[in-house]
PyMOL Python script that loads the backbone (N, CA, C, O; Angstrom):
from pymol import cmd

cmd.read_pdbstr("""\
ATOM      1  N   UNK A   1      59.646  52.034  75.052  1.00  0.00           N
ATOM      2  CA  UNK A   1      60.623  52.843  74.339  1.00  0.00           C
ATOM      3  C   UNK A   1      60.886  54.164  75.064  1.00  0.00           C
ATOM      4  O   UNK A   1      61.969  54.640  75.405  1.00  0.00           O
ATOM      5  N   UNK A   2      59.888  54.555  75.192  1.00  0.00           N
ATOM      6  CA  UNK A   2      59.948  55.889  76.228  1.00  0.00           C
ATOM      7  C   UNK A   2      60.806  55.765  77.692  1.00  0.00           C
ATOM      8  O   UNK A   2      61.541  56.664  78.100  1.00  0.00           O
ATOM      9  N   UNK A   3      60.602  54.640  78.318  1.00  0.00           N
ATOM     10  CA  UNK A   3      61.411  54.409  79.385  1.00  0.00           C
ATOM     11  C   UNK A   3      62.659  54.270  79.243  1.00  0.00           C
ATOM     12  O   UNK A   3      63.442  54.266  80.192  1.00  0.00           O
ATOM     13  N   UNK A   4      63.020  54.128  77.917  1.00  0.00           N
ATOM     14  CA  UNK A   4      64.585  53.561  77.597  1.00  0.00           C
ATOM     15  C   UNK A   4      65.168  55.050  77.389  1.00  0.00           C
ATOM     16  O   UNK A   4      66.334  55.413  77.543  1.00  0.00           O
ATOM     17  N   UNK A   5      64.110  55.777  77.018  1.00  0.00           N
ATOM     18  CA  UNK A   5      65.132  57.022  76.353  1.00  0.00           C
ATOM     19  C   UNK A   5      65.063  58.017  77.692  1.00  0.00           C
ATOM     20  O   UNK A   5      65.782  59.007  77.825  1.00  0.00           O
ATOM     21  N   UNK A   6      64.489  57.760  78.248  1.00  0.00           N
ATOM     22  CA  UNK A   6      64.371  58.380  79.760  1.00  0.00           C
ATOM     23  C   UNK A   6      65.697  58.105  80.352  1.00  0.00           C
ATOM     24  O   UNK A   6      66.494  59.016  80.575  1.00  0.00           O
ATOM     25  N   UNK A   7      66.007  56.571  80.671  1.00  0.00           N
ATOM     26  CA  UNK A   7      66.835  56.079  81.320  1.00  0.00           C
ATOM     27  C   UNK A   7      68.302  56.520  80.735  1.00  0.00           C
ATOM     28  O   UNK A   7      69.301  56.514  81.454  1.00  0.00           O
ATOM     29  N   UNK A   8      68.319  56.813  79.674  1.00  0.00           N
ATOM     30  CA  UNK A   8      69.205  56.880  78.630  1.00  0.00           C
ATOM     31  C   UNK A   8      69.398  58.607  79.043  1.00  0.00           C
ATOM     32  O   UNK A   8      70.615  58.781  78.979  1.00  0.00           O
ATOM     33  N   UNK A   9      68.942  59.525  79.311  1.00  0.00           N
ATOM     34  CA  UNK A   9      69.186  60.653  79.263  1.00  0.00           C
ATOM     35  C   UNK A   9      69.477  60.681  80.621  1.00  0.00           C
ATOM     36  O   UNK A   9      70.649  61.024  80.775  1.00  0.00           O
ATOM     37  N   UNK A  10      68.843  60.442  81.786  1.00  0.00           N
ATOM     38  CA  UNK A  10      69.278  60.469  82.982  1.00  0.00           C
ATOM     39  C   UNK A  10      70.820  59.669  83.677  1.00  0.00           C
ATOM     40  O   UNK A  10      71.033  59.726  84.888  1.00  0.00           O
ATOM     41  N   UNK A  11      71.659  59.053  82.847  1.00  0.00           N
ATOM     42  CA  UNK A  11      72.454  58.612  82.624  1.00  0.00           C
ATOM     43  C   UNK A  11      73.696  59.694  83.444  1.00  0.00           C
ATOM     44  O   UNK A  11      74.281  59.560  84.519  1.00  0.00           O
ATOM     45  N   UNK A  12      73.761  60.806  82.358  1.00  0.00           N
ATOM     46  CA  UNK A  12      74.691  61.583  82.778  1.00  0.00           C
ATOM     47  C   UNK A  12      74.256  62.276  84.016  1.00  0.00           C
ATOM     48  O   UNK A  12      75.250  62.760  84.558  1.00  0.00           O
ATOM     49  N   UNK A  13      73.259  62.497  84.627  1.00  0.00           N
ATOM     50  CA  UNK A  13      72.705  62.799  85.869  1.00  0.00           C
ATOM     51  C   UNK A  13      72.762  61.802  87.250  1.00  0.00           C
ATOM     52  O   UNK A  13      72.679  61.934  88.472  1.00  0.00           O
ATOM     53  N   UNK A  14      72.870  61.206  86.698  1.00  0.00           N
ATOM     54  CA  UNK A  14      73.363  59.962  87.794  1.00  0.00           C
ATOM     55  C   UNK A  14      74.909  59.861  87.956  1.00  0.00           C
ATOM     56  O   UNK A  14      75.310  59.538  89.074  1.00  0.00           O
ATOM     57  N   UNK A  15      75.504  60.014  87.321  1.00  0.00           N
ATOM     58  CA  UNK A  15      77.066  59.643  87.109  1.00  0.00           C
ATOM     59  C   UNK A  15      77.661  60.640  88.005  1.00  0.00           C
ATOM     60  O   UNK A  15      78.274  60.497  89.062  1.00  0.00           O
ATOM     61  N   UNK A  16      77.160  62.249  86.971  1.00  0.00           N
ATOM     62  CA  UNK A  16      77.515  63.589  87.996  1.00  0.00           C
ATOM     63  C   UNK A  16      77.254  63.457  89.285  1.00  0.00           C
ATOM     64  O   UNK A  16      78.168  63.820  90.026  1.00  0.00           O
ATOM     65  N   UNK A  17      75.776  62.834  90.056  1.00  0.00           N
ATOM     66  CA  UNK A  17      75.857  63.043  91.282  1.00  0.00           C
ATOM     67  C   UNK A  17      77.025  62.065  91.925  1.00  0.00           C
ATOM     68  O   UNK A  17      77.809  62.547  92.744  1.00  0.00           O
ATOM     69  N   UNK A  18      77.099  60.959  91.612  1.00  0.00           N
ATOM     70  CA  UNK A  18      78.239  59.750  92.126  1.00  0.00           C
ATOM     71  C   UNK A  18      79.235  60.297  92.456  1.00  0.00           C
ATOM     72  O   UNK A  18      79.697  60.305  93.597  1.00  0.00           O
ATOM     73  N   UNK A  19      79.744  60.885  91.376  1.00  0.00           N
ATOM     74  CA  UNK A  19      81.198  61.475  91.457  1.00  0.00           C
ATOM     75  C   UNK A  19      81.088  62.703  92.221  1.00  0.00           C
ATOM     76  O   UNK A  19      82.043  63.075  92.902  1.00  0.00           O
ATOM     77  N   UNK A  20      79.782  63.504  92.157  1.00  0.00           N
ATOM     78  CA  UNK A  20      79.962  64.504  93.250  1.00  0.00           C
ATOM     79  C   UNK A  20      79.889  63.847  94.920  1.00  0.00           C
ATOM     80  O   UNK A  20      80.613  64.427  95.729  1.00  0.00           O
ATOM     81  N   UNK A  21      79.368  63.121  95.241  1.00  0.00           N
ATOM     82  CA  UNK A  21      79.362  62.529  96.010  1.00  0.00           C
ATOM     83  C   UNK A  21      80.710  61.880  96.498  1.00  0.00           C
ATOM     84  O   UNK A  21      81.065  62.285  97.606  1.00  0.00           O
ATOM     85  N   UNK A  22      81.508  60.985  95.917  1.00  0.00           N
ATOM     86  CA  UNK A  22      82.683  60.631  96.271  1.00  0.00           C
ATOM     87  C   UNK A  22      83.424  61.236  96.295  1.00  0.00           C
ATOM     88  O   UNK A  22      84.302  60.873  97.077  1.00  0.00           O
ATOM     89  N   UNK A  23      83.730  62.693  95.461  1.00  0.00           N
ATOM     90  CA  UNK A  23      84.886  63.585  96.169  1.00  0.00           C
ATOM     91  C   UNK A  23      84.452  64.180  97.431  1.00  0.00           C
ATOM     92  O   UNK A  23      85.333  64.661  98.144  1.00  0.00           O
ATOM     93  N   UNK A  24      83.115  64.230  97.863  1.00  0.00           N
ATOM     94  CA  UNK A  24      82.643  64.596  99.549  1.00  0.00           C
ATOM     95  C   UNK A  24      83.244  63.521 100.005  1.00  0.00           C
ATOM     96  O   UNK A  24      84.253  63.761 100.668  1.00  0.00           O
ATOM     97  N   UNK A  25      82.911  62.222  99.849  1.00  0.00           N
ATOM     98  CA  UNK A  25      83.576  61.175 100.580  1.00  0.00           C
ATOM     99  C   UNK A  25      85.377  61.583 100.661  1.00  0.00           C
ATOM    100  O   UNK A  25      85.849  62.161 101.639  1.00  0.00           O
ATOM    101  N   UNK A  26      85.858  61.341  99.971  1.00  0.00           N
ATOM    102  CA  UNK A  26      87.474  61.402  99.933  1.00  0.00           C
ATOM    103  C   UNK A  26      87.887  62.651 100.691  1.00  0.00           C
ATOM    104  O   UNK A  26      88.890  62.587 101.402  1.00  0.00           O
ATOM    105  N   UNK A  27      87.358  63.522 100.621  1.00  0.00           N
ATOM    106  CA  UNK A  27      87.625  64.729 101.667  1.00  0.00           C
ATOM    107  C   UNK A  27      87.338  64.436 102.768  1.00  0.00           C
ATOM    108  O   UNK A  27      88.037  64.915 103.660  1.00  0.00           O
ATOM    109  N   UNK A  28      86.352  63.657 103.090  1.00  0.00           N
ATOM    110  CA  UNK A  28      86.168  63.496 104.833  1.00  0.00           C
ATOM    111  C   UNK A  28      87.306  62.430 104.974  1.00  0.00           C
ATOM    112  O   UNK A  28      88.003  62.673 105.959  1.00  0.00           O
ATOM    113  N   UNK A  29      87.534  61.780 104.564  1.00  0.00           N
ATOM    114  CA  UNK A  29      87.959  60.123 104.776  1.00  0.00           C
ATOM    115  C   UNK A  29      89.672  60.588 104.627  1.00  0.00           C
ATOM    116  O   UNK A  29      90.495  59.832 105.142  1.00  0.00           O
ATOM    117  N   UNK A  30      90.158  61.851 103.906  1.00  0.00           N
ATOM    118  CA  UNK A  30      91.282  61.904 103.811  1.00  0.00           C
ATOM    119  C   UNK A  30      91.259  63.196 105.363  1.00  0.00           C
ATOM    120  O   UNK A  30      91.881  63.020 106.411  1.00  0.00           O
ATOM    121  N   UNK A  31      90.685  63.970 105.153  1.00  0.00           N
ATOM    122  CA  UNK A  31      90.877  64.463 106.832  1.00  0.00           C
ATOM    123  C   UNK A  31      91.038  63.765 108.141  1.00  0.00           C
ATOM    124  O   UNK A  31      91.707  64.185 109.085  1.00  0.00           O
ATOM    125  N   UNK A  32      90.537  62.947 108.110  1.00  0.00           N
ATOM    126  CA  UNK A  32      90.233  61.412 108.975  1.00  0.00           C
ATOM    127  C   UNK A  32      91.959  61.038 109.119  1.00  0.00           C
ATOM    128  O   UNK A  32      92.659  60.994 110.131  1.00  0.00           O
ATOM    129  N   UNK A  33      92.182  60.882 108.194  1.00  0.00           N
ATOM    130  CA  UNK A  33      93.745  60.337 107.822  1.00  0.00           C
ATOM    131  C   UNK A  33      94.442  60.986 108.452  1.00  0.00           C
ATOM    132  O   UNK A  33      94.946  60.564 109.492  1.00  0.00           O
ATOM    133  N   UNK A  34      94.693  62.436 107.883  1.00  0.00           N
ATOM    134  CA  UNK A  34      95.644  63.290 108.539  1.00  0.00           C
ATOM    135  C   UNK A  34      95.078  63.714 110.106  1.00  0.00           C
ATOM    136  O   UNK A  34      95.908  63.690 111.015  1.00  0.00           O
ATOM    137  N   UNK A  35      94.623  63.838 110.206  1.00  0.00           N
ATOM    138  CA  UNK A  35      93.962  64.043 112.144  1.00  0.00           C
ATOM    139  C   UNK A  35      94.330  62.819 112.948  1.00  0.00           C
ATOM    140  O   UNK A  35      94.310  62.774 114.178  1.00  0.00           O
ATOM    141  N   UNK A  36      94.730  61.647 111.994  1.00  0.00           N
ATOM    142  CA  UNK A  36      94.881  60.422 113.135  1.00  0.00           C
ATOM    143  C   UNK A  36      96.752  60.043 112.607  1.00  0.00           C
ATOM    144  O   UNK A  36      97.557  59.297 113.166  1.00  0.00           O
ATOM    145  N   UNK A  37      96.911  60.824 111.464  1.00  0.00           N
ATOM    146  CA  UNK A  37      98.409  60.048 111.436  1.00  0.00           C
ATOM    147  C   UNK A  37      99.927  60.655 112.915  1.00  0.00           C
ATOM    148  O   UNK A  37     100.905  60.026 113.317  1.00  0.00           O
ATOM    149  N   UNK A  38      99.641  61.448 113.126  1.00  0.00           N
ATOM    150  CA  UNK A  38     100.835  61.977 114.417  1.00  0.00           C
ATOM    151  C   UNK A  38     100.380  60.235 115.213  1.00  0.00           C
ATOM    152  O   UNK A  38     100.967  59.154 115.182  1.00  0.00           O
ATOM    153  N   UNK A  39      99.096  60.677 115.855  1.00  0.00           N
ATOM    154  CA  UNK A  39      99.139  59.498 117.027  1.00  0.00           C
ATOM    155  C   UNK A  39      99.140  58.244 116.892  1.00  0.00           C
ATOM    156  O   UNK A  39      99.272  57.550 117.901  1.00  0.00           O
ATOM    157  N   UNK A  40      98.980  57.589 115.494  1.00  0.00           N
ATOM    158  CA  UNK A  40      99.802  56.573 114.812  1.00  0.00           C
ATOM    159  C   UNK A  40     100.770  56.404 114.888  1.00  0.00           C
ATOM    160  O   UNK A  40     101.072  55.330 115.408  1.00  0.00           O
ATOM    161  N   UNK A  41     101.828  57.264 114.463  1.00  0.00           N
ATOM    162  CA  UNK A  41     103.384  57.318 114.454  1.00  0.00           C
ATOM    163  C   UNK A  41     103.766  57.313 115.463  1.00  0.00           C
ATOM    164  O   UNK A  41     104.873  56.796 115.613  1.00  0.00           O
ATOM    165  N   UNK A  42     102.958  57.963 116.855  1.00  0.00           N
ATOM    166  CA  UNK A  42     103.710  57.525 118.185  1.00  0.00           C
ATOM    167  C   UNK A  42     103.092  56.559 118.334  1.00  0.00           C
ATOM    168  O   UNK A  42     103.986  55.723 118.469  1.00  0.00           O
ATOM    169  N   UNK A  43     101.878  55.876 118.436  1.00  0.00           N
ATOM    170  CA  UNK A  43     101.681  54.616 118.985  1.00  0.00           C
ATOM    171  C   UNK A  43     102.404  53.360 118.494  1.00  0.00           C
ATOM    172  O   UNK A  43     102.354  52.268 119.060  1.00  0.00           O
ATOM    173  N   UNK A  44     103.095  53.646 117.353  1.00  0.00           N
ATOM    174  CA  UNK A  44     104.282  53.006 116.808  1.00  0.00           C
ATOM    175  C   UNK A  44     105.779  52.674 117.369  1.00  0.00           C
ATOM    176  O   UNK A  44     106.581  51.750 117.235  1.00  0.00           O
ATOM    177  N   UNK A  45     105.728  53.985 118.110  1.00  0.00           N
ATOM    178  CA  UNK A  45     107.195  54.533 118.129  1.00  0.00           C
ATOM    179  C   UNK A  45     108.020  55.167 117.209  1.00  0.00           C
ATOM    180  O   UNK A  45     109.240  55.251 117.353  1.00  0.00           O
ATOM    181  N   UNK A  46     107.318  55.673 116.148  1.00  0.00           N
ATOM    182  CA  UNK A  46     107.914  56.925 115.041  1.00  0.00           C
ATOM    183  C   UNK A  46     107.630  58.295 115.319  1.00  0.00           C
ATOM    184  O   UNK A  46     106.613  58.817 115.777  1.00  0.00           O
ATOM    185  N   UNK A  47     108.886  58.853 114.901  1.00  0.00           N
ATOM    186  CA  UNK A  47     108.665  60.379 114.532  1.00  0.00           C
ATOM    187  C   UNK A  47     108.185  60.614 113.363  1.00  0.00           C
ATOM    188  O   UNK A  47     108.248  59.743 112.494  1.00  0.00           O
ATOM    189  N   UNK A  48     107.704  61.646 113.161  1.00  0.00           N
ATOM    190  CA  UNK A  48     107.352  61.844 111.564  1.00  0.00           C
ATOM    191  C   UNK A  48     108.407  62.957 111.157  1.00  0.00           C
ATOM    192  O   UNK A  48     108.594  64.070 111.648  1.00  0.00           O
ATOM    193  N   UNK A  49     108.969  62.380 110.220  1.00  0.00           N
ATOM    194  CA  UNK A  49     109.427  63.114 109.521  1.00  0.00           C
ATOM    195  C   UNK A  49     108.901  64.456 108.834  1.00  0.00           C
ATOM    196  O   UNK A  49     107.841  64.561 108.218  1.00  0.00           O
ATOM    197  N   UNK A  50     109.981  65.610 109.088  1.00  0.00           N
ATOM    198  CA  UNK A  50     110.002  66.921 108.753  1.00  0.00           C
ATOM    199  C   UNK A  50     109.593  67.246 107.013  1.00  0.00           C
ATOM    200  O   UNK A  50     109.178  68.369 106.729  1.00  0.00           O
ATOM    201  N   UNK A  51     109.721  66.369 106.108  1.00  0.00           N
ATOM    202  CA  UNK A  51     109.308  66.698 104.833  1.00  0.00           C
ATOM    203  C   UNK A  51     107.878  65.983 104.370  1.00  0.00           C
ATOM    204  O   UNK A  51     107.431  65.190 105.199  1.00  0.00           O
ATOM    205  N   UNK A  52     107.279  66.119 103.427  1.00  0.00           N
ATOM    206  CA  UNK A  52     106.524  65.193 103.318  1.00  0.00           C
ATOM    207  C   UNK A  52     106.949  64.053 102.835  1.00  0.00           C
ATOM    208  O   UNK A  52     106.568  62.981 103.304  1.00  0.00           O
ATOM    209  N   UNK A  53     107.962  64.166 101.639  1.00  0.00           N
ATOM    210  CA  UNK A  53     108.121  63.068 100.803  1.00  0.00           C
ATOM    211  C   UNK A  53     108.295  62.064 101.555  1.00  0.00           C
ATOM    212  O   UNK A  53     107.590  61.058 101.486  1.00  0.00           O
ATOM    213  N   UNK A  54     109.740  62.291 102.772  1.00  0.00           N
ATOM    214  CA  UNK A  54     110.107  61.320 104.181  1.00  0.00           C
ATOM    215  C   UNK A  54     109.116  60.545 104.322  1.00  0.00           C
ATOM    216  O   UNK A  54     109.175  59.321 104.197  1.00  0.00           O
ATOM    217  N   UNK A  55     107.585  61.539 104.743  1.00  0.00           N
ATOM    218  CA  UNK A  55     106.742  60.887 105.427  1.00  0.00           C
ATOM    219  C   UNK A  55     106.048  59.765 104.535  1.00  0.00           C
ATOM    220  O   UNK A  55     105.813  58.666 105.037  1.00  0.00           O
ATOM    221  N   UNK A  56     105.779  59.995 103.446  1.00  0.00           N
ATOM    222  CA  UNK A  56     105.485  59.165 102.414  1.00  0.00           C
ATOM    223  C   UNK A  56     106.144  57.903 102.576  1.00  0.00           C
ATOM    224  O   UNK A  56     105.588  56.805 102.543  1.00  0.00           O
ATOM    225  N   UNK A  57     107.423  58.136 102.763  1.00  0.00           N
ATOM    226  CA  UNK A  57     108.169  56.709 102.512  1.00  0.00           C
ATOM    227  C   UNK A  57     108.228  56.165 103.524  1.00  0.00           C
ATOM    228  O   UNK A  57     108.578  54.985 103.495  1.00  0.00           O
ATOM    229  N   UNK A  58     107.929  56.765 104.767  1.00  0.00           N
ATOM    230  CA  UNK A  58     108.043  56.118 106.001  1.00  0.00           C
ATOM    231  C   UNK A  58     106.609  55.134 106.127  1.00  0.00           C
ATOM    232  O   UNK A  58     106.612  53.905 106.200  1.00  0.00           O
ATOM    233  N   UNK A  59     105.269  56.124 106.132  1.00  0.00           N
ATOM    234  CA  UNK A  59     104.053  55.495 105.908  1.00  0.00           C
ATOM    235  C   UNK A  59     104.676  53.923 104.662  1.00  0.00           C
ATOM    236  O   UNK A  59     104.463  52.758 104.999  1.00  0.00           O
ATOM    237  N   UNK A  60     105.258  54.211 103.588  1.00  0.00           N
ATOM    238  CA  UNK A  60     105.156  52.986 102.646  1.00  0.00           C
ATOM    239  C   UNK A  60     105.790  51.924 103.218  1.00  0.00           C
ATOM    240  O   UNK A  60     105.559  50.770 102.859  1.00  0.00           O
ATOM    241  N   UNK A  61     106.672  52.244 104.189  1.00  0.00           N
ATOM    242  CA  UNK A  61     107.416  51.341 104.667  1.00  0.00           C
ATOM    243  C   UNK A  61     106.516  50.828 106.040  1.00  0.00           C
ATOM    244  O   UNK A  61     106.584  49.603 106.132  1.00  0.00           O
ATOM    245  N   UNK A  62     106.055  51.177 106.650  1.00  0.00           N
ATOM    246  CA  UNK A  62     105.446  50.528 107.416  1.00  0.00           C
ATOM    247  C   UNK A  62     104.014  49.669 106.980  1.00  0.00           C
ATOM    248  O   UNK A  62     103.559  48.701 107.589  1.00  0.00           O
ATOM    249  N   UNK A  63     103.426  50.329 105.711  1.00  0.00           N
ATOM    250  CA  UNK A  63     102.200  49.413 105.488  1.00  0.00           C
ATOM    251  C   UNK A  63     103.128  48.453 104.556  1.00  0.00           C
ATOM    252  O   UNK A  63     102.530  48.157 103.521  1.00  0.00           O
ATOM    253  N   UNK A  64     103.761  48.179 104.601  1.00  0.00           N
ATOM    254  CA  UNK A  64     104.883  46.762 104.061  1.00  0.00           C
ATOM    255  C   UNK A  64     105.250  46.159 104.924  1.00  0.00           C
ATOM    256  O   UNK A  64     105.850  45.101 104.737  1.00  0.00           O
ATOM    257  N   UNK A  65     105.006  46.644 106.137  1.00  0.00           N
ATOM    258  CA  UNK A  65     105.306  45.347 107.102  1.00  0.00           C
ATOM    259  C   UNK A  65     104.464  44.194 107.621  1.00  0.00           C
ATOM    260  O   UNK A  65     104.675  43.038 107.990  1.00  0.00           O
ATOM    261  N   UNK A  66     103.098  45.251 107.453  1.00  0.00           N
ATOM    262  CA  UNK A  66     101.863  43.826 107.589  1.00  0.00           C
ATOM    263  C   UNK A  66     102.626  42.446 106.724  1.00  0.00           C
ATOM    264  O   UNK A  66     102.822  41.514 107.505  1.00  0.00           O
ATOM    265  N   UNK A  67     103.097  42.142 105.240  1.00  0.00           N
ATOM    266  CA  UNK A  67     103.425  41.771 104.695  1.00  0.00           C
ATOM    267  C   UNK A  67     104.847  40.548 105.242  1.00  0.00           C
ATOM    268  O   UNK A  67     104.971  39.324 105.284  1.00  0.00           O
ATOM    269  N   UNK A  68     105.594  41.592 105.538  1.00  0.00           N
ATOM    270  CA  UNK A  68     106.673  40.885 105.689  1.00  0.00           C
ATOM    271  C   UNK A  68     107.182  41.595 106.975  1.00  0.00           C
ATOM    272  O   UNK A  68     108.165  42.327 106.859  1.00  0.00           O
ATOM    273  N   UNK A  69     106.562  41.432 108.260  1.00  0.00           N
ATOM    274  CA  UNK A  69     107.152  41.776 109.450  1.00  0.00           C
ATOM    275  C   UNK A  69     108.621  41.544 110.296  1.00  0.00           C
ATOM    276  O   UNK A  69     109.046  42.246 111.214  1.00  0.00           O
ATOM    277  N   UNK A  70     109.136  40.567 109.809  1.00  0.00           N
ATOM    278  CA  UNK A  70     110.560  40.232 109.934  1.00  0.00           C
ATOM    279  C   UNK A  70     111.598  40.003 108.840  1.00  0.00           C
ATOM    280  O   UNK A  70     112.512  39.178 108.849  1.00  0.00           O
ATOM    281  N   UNK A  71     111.163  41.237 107.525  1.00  0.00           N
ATOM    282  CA  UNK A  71     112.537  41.243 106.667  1.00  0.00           C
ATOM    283  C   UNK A  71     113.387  42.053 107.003  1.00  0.00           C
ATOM    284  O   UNK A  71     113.207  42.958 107.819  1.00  0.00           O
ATOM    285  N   UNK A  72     114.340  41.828 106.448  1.00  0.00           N
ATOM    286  CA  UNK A  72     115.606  43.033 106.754  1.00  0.00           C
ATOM    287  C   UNK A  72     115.278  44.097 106.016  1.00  0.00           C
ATOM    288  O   UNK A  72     116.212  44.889 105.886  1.00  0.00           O
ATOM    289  N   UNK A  73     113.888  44.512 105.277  1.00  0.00           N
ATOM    290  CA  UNK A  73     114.151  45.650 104.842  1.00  0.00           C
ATOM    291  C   UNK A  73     113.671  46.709 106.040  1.00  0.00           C
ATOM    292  O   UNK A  73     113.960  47.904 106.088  1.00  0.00           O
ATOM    293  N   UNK A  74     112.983  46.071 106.852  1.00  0.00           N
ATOM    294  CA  UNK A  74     112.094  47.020 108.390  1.00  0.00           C
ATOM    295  C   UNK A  74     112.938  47.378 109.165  1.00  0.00           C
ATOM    296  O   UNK A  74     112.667  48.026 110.176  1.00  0.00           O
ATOM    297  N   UNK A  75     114.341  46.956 108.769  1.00  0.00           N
ATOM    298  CA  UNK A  75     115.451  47.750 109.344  1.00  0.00           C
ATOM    299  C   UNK A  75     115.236  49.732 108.918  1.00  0.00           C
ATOM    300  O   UNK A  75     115.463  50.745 109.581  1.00  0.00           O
ATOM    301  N   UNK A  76     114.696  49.495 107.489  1.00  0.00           N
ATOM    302  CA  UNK A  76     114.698  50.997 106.977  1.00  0.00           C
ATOM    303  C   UNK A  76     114.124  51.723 107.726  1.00  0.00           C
ATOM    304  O   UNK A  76     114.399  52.863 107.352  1.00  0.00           O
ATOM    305  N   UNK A  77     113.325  51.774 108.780  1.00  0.00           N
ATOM    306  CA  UNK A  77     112.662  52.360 109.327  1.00  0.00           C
ATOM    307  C   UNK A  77     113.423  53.439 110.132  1.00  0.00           C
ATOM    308  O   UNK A  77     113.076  54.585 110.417  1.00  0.00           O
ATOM    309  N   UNK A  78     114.770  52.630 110.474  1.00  0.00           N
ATOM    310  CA  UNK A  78     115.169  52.674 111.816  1.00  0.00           C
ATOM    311  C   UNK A  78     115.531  54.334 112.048  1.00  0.00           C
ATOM    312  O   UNK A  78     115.626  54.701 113.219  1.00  0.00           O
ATOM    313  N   UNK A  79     115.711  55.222 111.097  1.00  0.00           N
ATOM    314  CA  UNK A  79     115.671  56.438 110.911  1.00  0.00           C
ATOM    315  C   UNK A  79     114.389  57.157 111.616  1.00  0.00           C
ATOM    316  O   UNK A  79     114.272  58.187 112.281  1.00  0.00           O
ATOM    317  N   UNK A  80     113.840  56.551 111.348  1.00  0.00           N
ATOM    318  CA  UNK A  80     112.087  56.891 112.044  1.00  0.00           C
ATOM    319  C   UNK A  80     111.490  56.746 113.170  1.00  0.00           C
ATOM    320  O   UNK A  80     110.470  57.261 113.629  1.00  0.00           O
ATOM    321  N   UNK A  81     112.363  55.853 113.648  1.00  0.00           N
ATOM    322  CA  UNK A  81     112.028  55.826 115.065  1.00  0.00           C
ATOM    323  C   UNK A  81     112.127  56.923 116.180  1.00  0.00           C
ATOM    324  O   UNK A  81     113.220  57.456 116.370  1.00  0.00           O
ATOM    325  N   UNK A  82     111.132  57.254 116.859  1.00  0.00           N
ATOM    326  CA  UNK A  82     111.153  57.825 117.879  1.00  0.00           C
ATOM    327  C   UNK A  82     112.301  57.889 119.275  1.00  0.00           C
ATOM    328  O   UNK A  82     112.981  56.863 119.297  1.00  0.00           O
ATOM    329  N   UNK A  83     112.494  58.445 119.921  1.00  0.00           N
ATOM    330  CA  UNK A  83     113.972  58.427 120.825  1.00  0.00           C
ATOM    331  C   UNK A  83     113.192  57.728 122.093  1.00  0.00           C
ATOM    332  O   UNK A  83     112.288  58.396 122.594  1.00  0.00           O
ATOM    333  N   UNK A  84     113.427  56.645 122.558  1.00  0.00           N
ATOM    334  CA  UNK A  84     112.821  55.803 123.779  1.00  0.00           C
ATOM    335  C   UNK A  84     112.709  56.772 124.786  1.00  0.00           C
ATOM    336  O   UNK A  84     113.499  57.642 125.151  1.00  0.00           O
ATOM    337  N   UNK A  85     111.476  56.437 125.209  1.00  0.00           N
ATOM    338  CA  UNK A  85     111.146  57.318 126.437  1.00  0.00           C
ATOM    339  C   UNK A  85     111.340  56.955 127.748  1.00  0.00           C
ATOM    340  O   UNK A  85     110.480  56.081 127.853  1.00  0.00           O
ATOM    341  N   UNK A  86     111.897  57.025 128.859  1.00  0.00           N
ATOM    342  CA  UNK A  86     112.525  56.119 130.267  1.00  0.00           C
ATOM    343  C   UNK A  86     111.495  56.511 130.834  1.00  0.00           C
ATOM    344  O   UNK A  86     111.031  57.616 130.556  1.00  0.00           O
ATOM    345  N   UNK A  87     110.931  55.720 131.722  1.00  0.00           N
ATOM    346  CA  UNK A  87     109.673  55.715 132.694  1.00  0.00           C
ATOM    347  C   UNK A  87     110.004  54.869 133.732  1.00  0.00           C
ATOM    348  O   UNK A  87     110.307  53.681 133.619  1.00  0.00           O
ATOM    349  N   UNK A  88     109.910  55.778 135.155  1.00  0.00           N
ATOM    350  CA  UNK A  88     110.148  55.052 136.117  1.00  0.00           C
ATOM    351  C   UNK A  88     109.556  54.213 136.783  1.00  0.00           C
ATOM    352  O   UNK A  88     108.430  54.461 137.214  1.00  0.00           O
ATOM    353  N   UNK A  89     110.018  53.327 136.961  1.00  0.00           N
ATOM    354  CA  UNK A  89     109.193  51.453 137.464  1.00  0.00           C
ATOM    355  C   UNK A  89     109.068  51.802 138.730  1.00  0.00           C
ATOM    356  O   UNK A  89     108.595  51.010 139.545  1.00  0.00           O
TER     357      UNK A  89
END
""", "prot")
cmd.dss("prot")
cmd.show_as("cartoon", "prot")
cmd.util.cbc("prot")
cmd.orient("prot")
């Protein structure tokens, strides 16, 4: 009985650390994100767009292409694309 009411009080002490713990996680893991999205977008061939929202929709539109890589909606992109770079052969 004693172990139950133990377990039972330490409850909310366990939970608090979890959740303190995963917003450390999500802060590293979302820095991670933004430090690697520019050289994404060029290894793509995108610019990133000047607003965020843009960028939002540009990111949504490209993780929709895993999906469906040859619909006509991946035309939408075409705003996003980067200006071809000429390199001499």
């Amino acid at each position: 009985m004693s172990t139950l009411v133990v377990l039972t009080v330490l409850v909310p002490v366990w939970y608090r650390s979890a959740v303190t713990a995963t917003d450390e996680w999500a802060a590293a893991v979302r820095a991670l994100v933004n430090t690697g999205r520019k050289p994404l977008a060029a290894s793509l061939g995108l610019a990133l767009p000047q607003t965020l929202a843009a960028e939002r929709d540009m990111w949504t539109m490209v993780s929709r292409l895993s999906r469906i890589p040859y619909h006509e909606r991946a035309a939408a992109l075409d705003p996003y694309r980067a200006e071809p770079t000429t390199d001499p052969v």
